[in-house]
C-alpha positions as CSV (number, residue, x, y, z in Angstrom):
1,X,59.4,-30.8,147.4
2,X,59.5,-31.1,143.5
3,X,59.4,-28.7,141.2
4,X,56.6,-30.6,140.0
5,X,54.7,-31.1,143.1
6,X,55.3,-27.0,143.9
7,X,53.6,-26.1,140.6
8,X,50.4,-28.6,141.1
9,X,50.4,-27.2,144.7
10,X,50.3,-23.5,143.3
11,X,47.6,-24.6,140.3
12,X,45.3,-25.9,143.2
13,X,45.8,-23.2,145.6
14,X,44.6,-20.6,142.4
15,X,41.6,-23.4,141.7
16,X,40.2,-23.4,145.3
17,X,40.5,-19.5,145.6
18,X,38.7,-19.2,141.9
19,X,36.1,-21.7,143.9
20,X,35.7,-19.5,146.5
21,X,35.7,-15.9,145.2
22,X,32.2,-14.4,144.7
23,X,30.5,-15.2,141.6
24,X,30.4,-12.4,138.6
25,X,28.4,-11.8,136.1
26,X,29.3,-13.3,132.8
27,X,30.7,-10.7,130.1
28,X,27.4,-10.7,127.4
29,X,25.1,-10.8,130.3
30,X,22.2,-7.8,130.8
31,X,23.7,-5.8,133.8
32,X,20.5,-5.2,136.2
33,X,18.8,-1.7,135.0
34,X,19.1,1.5,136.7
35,X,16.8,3.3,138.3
36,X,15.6,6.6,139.3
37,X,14.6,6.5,142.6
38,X,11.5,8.8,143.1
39,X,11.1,9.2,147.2
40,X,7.8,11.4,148.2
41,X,7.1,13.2,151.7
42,X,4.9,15.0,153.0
43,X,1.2,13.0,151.8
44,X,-1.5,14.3,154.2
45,X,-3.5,11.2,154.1
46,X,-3.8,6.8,152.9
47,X,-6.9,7.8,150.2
48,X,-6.1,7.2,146.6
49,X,-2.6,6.5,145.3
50,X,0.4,8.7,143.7
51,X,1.2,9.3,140.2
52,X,4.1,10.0,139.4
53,X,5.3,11.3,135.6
54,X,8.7,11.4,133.9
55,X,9.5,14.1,131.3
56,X,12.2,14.0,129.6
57,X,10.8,17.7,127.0
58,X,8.8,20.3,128.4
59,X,6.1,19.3,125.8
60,X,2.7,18.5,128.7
61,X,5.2,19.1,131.9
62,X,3.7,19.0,134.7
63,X,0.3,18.5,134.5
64,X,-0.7,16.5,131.2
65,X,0.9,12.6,132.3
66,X,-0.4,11.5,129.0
67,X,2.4,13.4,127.1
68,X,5.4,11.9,129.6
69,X,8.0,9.5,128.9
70,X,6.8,7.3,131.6
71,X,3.6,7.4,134.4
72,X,3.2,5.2,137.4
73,X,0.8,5.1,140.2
74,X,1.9,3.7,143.7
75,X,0.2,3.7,147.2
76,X,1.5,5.4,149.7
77,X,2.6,4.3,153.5
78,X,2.5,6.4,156.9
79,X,2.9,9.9,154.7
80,X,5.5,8.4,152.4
81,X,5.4,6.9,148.9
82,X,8.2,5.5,146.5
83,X,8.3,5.5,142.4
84,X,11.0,3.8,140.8
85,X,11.7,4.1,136.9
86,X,13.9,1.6,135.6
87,X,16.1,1.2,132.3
88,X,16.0,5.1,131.3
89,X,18.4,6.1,129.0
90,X,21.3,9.2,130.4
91,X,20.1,12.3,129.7
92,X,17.8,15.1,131.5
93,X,14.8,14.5,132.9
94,X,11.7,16.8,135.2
95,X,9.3,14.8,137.3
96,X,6.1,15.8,138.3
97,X,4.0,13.8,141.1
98,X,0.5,14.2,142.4
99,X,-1.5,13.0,145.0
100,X,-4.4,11.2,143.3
101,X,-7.0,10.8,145.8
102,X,-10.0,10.1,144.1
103,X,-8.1,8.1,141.5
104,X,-9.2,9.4,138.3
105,X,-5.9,10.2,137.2
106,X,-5.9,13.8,136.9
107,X,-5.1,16.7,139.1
108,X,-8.0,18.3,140.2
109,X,-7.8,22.1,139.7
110,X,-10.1,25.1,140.3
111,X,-11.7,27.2,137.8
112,X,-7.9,29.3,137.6
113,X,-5.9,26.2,137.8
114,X,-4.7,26.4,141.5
115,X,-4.7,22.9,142.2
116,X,-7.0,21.3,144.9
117,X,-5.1,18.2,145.0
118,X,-1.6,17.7,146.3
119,X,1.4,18.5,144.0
120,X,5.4,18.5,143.4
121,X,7.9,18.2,141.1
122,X,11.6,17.8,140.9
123,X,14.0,20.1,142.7
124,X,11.1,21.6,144.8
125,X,10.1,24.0,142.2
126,X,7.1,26.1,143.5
127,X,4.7,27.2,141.0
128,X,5.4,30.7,139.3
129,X,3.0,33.7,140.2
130,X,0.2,32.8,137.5
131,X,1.4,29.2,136.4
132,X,2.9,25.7,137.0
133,X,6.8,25.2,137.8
134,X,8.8,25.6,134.2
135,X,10.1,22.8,133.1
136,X,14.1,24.3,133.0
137,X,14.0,24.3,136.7
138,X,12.4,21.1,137.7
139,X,15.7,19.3,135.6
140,X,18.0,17.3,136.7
141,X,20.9,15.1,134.6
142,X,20.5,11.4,135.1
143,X,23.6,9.9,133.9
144,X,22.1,5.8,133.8
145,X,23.7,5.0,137.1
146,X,20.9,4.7,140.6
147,X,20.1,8.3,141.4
148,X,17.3,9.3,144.0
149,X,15.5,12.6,144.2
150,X,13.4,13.8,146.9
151,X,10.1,15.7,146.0
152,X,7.6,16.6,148.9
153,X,4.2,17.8,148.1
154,X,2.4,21.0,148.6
155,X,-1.1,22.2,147.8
């Protein structure tokens, strides 16, 4: 064999394995977004949906959605229910999720504020003697890569 003929051979041998290699994602190209996997257990029953709320300051934590970075309401399946926030920045971040059965978007307390509705928030926090969860415990660091967190409700 030629010296010529070797060095086309080699040329086509790194073509066809360039061919056949997986395809990448082109440099300048939007990466898919992260997410922050939100999995919920322990839903007594199918009526009404979940909402789920993403703080990233205390500022409204746990119960006021409307001051949260980001709200979502899902359904949930056989006692189990899934939020997923996508494209949040790194940082620190408390969740807070209800079960919403009547869907009117707001945790249903008594006159003292126990809820009646079902409840959680990140890390399993329970509520302090005469209040909510603080906000310092429920955090967690979310550094932009997929993270899940498991919260499971409680009344």
């Amino acid at each position: 064999m030629t010296r010529r003929s070797t060095l086309q051979t080699f040329i086509l041998a790194l073509v066809a394995f360039a061919l056949s290699a997986p395809a990448t994602a082109e440099e300048g190209a939007p990466s898919p977004p992260a997410g922050l996997t939100v999995d919920i257990s322990n839903i007594q029953n199918d009526k009404g949906q979940i909402g789920c709320s993403l703080y990233s300051k205390d500022d409204g934590f746990p119960s006021k959605p409307e001051k949260a970075d980001a709200m979502m309401f899902v359904k949930s399946k056989a006692g189990k229910a899934t939020c997923l926030f996508k494209g949040l920045k790194p940082g620190k971040y408390a969740v807070s999720v209800m079960h919403d059965e009547d869907k009117d978007g707001e945790l249903k307390t008594s006159v003292v504020g126990r809820p009646k509705e079902w409840w959680g928030v990140s890390n399993n926090v329970p509520p302090e003697r005469f209040g909510p969860p603080k906000y310092e415990a429920a955090l967690f660091p979310y550094t932009g890569d997929p993270k899940t967190i498991k919260v499971t409700l409680r009344l």
